[in-house]
KOLVO-759990 format. One record per residue (C-alpha): residue number from 1; x negated, y, z; residue in one letter. Coordinates in Angstrom, 2 decimals. Each point is the difference from the previous one (the first is absolute). Layout:
<recs>
rec i NUM	c1 X	c2 Y	c3 Z	aa a
...
</recs>
This chain:
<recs>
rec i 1	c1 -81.04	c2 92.72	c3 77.44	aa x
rec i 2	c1 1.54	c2 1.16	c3 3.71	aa x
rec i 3	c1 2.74	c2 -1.25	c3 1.13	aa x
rec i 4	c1 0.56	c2 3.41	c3 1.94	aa x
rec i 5	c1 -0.76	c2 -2.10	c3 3.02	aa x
rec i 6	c1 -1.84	c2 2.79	c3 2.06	aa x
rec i 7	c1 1.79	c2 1.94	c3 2.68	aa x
rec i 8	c1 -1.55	c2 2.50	c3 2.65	aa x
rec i 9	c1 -3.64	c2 0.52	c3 -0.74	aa x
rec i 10	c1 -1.80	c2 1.53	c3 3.77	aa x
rec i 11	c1 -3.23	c2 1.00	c3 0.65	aa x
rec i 12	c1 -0.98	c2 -0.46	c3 3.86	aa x
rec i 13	c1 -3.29	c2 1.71	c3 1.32	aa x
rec i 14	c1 -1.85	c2 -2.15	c3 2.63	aa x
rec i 15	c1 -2.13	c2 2.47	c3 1.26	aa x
rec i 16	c1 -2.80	c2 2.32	c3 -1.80	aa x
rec i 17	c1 -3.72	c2 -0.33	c3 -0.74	aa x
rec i 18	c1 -2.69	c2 2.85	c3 -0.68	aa x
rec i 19	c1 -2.38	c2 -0.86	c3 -2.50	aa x
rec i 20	c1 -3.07	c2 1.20	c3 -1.74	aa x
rec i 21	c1 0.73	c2 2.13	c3 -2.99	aa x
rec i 22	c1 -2.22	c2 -2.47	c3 -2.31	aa x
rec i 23	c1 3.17	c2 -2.71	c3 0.96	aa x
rec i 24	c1 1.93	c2 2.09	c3 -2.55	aa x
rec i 25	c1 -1.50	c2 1.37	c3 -2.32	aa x
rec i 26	c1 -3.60	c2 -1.73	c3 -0.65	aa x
rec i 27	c1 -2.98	c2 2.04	c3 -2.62	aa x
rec i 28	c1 -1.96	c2 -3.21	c3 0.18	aa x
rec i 29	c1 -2.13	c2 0.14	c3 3.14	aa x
rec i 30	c1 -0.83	c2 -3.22	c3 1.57	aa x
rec i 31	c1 2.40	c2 -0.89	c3 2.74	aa x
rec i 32	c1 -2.63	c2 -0.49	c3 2.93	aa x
rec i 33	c1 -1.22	c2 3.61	c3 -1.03	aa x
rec i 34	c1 2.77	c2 1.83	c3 1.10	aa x
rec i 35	c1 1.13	c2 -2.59	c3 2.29	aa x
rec i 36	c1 -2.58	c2 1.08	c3 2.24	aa x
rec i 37	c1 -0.68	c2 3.81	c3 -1.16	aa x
rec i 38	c1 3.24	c2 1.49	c3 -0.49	aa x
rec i 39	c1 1.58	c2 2.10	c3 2.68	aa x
rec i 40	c1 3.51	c2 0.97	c3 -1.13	aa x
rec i 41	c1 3.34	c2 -2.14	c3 0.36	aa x
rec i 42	c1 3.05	c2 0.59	c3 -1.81	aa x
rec i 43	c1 2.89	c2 1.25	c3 1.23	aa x
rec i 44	c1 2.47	c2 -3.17	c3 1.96	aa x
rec i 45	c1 1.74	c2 -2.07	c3 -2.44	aa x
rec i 46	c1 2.15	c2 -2.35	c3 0.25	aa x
rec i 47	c1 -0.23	c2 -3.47	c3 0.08	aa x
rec i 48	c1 3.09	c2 -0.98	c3 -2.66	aa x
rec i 49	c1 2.01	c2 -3.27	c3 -0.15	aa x
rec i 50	c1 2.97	c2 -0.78	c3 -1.77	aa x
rec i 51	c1 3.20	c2 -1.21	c3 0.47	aa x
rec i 52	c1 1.97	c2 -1.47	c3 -2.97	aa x
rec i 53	c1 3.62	c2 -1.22	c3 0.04	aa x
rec i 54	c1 0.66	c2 -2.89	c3 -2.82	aa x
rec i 55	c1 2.70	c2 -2.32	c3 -0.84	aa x
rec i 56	c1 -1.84	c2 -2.77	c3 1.57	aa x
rec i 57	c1 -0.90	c2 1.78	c3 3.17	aa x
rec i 58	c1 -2.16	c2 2.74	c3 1.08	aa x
rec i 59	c1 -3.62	c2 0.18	c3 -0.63	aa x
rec i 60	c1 -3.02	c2 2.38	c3 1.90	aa x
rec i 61	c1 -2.54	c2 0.81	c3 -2.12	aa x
rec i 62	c1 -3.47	c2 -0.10	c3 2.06	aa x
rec i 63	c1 0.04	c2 -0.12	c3 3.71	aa x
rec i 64	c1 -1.82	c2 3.19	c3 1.19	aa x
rec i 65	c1 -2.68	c2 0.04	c3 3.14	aa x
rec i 66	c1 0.07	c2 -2.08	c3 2.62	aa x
rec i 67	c1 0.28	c2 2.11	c3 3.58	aa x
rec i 68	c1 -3.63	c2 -1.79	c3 0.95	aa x
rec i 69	c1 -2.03	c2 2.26	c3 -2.66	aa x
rec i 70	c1 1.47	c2 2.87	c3 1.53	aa x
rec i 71	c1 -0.08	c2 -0.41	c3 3.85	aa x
rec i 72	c1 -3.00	c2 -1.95	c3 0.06	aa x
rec i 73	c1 -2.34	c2 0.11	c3 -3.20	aa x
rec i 74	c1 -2.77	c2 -1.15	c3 1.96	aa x
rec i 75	c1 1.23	c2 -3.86	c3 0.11	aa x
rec i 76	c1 2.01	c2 -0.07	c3 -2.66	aa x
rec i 77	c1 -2.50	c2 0.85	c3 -2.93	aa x
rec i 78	c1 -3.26	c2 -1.62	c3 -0.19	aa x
rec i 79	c1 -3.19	c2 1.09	c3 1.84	aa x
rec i 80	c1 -3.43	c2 0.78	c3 -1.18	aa x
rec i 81	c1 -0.53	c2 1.48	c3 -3.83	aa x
rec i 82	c1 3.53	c2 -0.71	c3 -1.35	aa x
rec i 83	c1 1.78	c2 1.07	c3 3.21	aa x
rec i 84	c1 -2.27	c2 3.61	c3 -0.75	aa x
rec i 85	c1 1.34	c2 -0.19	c3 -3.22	aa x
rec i 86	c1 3.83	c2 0.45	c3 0.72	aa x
rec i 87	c1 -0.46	c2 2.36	c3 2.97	aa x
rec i 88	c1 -1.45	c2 2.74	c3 -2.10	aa x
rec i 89	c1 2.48	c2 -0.81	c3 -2.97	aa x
rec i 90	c1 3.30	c2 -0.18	c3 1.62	aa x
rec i 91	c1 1.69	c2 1.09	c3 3.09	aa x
rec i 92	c1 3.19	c2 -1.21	c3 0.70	aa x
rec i 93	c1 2.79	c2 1.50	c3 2.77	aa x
rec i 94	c1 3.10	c2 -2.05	c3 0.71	aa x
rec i 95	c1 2.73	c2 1.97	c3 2.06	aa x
rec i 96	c1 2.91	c2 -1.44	c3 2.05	aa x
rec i 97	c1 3.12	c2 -1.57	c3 -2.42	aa x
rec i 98	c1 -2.33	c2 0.02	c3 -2.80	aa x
rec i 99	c1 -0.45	c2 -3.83	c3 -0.18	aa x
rec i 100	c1 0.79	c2 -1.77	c3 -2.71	aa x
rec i 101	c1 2.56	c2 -1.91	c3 2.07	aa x
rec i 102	c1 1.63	c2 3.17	c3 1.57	aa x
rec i 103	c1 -0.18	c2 1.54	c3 -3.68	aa x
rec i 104	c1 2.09	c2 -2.67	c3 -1.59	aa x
rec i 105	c1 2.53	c2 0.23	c3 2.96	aa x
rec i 106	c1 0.66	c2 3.77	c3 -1.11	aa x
rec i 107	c1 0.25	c2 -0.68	c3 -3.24	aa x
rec i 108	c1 2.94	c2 -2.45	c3 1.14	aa x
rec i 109	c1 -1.89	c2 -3.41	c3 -1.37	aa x
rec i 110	c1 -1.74	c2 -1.59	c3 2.97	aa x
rec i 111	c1 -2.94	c2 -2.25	c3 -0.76	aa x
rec i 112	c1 2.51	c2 -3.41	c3 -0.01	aa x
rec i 113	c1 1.29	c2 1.23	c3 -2.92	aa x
rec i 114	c1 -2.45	c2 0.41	c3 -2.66	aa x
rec i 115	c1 -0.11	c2 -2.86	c3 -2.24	aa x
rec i 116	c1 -3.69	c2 0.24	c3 -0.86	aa x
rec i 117	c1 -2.96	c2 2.37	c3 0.04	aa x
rec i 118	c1 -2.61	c2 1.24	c3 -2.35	aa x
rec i 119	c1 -3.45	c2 1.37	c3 0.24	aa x
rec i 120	c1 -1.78	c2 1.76	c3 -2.01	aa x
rec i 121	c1 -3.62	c2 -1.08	c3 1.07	aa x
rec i 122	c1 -1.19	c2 -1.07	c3 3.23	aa x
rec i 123	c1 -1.49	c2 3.38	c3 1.77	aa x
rec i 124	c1 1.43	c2 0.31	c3 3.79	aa x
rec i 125	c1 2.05	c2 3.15	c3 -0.98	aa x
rec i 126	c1 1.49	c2 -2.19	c3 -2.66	aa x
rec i 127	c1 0.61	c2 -3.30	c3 1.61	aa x
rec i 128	c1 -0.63	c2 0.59	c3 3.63	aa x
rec i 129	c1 3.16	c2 -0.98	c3 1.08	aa x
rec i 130	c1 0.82	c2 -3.49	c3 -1.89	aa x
rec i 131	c1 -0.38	c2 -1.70	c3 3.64	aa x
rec i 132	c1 3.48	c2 1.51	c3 0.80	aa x
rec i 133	c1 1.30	c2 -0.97	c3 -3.43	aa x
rec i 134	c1 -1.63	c2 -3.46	c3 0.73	aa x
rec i 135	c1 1.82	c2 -0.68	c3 3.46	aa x
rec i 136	c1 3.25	c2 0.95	c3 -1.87	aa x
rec i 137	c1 -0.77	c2 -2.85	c3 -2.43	aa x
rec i 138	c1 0.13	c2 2.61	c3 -2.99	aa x
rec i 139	c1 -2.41	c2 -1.01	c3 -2.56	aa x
rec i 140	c1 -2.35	c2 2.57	c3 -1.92	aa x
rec i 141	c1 -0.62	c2 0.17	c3 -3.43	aa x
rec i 142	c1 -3.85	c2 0.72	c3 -0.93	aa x
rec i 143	c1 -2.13	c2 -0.47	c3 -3.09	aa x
rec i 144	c1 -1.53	c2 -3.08	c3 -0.20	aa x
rec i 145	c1 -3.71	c2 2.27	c3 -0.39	aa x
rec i 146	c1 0.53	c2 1.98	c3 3.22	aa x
rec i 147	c1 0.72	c2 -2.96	c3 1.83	aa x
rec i 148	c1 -3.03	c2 -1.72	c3 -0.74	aa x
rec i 149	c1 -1.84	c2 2.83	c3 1.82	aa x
rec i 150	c1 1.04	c2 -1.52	c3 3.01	aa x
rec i 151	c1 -1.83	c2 -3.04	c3 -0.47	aa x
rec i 152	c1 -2.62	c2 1.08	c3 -1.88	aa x
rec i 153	c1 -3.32	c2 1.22	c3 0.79	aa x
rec i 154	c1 -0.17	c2 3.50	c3 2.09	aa x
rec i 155	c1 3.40	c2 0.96	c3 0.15	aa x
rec i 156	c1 -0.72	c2 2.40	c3 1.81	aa x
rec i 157	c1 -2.60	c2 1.45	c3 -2.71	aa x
rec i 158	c1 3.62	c2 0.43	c3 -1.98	aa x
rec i 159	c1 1.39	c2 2.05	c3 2.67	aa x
rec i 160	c1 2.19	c2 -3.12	c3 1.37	aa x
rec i 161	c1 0.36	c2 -0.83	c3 3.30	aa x
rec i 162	c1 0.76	c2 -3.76	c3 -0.27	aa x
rec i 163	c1 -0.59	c2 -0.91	c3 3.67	aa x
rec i 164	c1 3.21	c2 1.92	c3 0.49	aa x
rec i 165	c1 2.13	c2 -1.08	c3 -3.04	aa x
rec i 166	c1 -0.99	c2 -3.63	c3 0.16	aa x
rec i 167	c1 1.03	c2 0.17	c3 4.16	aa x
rec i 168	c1 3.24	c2 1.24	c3 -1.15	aa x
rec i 169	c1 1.35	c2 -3.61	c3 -1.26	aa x
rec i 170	c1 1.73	c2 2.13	c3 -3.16	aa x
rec i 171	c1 2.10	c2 -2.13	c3 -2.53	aa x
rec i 172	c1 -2.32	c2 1.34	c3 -2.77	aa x
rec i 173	c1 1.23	c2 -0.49	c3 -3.66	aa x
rec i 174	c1 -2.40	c2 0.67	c3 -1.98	aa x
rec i 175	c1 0.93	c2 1.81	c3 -3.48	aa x
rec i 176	c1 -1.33	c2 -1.27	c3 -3.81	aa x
rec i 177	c1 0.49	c2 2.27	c3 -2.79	aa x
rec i 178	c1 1.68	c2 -1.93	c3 -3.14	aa x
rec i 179	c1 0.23	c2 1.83	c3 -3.76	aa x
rec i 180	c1 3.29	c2 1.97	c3 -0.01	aa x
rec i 181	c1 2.11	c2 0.90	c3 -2.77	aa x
rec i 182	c1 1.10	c2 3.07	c3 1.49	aa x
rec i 183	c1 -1.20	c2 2.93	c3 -2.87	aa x
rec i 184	c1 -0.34	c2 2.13	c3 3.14	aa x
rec i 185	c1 -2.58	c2 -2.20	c3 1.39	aa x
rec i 186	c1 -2.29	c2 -0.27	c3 -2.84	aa x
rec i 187	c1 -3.06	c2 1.92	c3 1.07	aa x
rec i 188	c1 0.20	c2 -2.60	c3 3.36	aa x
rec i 189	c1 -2.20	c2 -2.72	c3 0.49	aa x
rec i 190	c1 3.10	c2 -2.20	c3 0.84	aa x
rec i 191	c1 3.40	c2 0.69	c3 2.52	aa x
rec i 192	c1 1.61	c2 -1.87	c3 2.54	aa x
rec i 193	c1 3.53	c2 0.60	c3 0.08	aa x
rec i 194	c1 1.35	c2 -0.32	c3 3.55	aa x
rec i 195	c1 3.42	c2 -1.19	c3 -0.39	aa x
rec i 196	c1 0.13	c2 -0.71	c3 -3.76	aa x
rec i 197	c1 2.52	c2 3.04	c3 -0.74	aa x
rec i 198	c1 -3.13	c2 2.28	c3 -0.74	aa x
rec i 199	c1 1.27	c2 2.14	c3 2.65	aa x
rec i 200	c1 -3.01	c2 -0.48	c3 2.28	aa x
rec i 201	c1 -3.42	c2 -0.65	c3 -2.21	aa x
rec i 202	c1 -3.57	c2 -0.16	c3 1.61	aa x
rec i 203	c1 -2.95	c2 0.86	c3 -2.14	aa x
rec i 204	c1 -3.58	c2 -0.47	c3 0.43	aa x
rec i 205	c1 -2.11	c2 3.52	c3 0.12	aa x
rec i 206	c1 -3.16	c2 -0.76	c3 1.71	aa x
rec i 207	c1 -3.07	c2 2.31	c3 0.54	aa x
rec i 208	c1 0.93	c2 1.20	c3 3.43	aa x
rec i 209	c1 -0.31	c2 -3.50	c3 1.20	aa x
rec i 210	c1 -0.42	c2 -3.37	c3 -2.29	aa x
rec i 211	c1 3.63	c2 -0.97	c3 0.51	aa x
rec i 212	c1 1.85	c2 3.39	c3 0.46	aa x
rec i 213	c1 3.48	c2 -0.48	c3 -1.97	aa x
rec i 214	c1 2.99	c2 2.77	c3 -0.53	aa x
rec i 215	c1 3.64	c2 -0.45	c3 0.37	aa x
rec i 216	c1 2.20	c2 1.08	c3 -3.09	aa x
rec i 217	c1 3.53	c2 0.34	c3 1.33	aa x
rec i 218	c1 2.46	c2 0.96	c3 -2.62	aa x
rec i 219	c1 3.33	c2 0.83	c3 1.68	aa x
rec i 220	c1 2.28	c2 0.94	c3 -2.55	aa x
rec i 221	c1 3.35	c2 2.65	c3 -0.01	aa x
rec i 222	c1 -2.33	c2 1.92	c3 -1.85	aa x
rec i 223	c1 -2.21	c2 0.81	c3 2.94	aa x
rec i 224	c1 -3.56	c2 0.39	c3 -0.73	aa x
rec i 225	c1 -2.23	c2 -3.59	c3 -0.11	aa x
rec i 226	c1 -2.47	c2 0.17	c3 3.08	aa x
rec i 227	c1 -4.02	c2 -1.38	c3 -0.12	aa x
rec i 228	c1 -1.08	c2 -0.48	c3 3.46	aa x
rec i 229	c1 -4.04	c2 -0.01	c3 -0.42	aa x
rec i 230	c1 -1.28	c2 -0.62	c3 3.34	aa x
rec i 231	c1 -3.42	c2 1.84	c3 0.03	aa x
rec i 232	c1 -0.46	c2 -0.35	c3 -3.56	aa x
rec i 233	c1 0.12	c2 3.99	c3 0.18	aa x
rec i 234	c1 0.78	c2 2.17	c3 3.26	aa x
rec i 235	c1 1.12	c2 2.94	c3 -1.98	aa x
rec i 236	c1 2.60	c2 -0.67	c3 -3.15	aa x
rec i 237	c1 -1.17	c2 3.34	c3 -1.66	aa x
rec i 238	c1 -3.48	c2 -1.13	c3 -0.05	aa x
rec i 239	c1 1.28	c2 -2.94	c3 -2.43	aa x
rec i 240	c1 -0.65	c2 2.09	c3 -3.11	aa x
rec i 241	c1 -3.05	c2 0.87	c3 0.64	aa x
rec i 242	c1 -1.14	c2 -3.08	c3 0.71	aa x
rec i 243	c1 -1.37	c2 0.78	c3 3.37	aa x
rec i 244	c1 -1.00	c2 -2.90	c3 2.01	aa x
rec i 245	c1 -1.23	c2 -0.29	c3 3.57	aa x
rec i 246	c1 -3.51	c2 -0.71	c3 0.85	aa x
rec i 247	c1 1.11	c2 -3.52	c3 1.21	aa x
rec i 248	c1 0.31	c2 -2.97	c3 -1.61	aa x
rec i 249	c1 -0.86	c2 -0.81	c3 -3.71	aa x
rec i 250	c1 -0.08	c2 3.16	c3 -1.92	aa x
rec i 251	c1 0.31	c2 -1.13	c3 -3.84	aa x
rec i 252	c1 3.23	c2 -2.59	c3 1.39	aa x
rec i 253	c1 1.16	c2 2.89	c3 1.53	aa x
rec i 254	c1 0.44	c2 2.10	c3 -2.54	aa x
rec i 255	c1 0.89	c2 -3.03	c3 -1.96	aa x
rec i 256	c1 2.94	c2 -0.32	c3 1.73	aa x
rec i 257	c1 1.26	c2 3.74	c3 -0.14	aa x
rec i 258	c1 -0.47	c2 -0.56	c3 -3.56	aa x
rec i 259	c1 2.36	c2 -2.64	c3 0.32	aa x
rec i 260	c1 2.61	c2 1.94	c3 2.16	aa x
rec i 261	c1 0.21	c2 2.90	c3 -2.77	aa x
rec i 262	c1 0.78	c2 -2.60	c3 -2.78	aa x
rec i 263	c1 2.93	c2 -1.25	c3 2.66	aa x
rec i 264	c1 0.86	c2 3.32	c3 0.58	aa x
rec i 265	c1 0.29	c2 1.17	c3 -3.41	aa x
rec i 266	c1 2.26	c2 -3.24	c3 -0.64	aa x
rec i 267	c1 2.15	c2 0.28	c3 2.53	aa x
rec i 268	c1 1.05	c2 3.67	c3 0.19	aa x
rec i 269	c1 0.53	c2 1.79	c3 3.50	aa x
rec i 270	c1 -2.17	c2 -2.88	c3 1.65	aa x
rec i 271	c1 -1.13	c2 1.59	c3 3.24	aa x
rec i 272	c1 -2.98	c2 -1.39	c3 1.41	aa x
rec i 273	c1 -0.19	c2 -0.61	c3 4.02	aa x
rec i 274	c1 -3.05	c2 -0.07	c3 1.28	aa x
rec i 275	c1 -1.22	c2 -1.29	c3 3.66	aa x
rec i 276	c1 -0.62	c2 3.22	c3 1.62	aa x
rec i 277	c1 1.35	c2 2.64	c3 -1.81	aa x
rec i 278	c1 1.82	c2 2.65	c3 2.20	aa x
rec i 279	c1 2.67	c2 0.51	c3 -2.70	aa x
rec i 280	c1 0.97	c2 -3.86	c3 -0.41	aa x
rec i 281	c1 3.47	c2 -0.12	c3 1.48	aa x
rec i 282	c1 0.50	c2 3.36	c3 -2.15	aa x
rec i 283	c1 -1.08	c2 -2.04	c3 -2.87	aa x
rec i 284	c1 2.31	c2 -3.41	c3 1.26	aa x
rec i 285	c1 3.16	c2 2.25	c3 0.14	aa x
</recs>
C-alpha cells in the first residue's frame, strides 16, 4: 500500500529527436531495411524526463541527451557501420536552457537535490546525462540486465554507448526484481519497490532493450497512479493495439504491453508516460 508519499510529479523535455516512422509503430520489417531505405522522419518529439517529489527526497526519472549527441554527433556516436546506423535513425536538436541541468533549475529542484536517479535502459537519449548526475554523487538505479550491456559483448550492437557511461564514474545501483505480494503486480516478473512505501515501484518490461524497466508511481489523494514506460511504447494509444516498434525484440515487446493492460485494468485511471510522447506532461498533470 502507499503511504501517499508522492508530491509534484514534472515532466522536463531535454531537447527533441526526429525519427523514422518504423521507431513507432513497427509492421515487422527488419530494422537494417528501413534503417537504410526509408526517407521520412517524424515530426520533433521530445526527449521526456521526469521529476518526482517523495517523502524521502526527490527523484528524476531518466536523464535525457547529453548536449555532445546534438552539437557534435560525429565524435560522440561510434564510427563505421553502427555510427551509420544511428545517423539515419535519429536526429537529435538541443536548444539553449534545454539541458537537463538548466531544466531542473526551472522546475525549482537543481541537480544537488535529487536523491537518486533512474533509467530506464541505457540508450544516449535515455541515460546520456548520468555523468552530471555522477559528479553530483547521485546514484542511479538500473536493472541489473541493462547494466550488464555495458560489460558485455558489443554494447554497442544493443544500442549502448558504454565508452561514455562507463567514463562517467556513475554510482550505479543496479536493480533485482524480487516476487511481490502486491495483487496489482501480478502479471510482473518481479518489482523493486524504491523506498518500501510502494509509492515508487520499478518493473522489468524488456523488448526495447534486454533490461528496459518502468516506473509505477502511485501518488495518492485520489490522483490517478502514473506508469512511466521509457520506450516500451512511444505512443500510449498504440498500447491496445499492440503496436510495437520495429526495434528491439518484437514478441517481448508486445509481451510487455500485454503486461501494462493487465496493470492498467487493475489499477484504474493508470496513465501511462511514455519517453517521447508530445502529450506526457498533459498526461503527468
Amino acid at each position: 500500500m502507499t503511504s501517499g508519499g508522492v508530491g509534484r510529479v514534472t515532466v522536463l523535455s531535454i531537447g527533441e529527436v526526429r525519427l523514422r516512422p518504423h521507431n513507432i509503430a513497427g509492421s515487422g520489417t527488419p530494422m537494417l531495411w528501413w534503417t537504410f531505405t526509408s526517407r521520412r522522419w517524424t515530426e520533433p518529439l521530445p526527449v521526456n524526463v521526469v521529476l518526482i517529489e517523495h517523502d524521502q527526497g526527490w527523484v528524476l526519472w531518466d536523464t535525457g541527451q547529453a548536449p555532445e549527441s546534438a552539437d557534435a554527433p560525429r565524435t560522440y556516436f561510434p564510427r563505421g557501420f553502427v555510427g551509420a546506423v544511428y545517423a539515419r535513425q535519429v536526429d537529435s536538436t538541443l536548444t539553449p536552457g534545454q539541458g537537463l541541468g538548466e531544466q531542473l533549475e526551472l522546475a525549482g529542484v537543481p541537480l544537488e537535490r535529487l536523491a537518486l536517479a533512474a533509467v530506464s535502459h541505457l540508450h544516449y537519449d535515455h541515460a546520456g546525462n548520468v555523468g552530471e548526475l555522477a559528479a553530483a554523487g547521485i546514484p542511479v538505479l538500473v536493472s541489473e540486465a541493462e547494466h550488464a550491456l555495458l560489460t558485455g559483448r558489443s554494447p554497442h550492437m544493443h544500442g549502448v554507448l558504454a565508452e561514455h557511461l562507463l567514463a562517467a564514474g556513475v554510482r550505479w545501483r543496479p536493480v533485482s526484481f524480487a516476487p511481490s505480494d502486491d495483487p496489482a503486480l501480478t502479471d510482473f516478473d518481479g518489482a523493486y519497490d524504491i523506498f518500501g512505501d510502494g509509492a515508487l515501484t520499478l518493473l522489468p518490461t524488456p523488448g526495447h532493450t534486454t533490461g528496459s524497466m518502468s516506473l509505477l508511481v502511485r501518488r495518492g489523494g485520489g490522483r490517478d497512479p502514473l506508469l512511466l514506460v521509457g520506450d516500451a511504447t512511444y505512443d500510449p494509444s498504440l498500447i491496445d493495439r499492440g503496436v510495437v516498434p520495429d526495434v528491439g525484440d518484437r514478441k517481448r515487446q508486445r509481451e510487455t504491453l500485454r503486461r501494462v493492460v493487465a496493470l492498467r485494468d487493475r489499477l484504474p485511471g493508470l496513465r501511462v508516460i511514455a519517453g517521447h510522447d508530445p502529450r506526457a506532461a498533459e498526461s503527468a498533470a
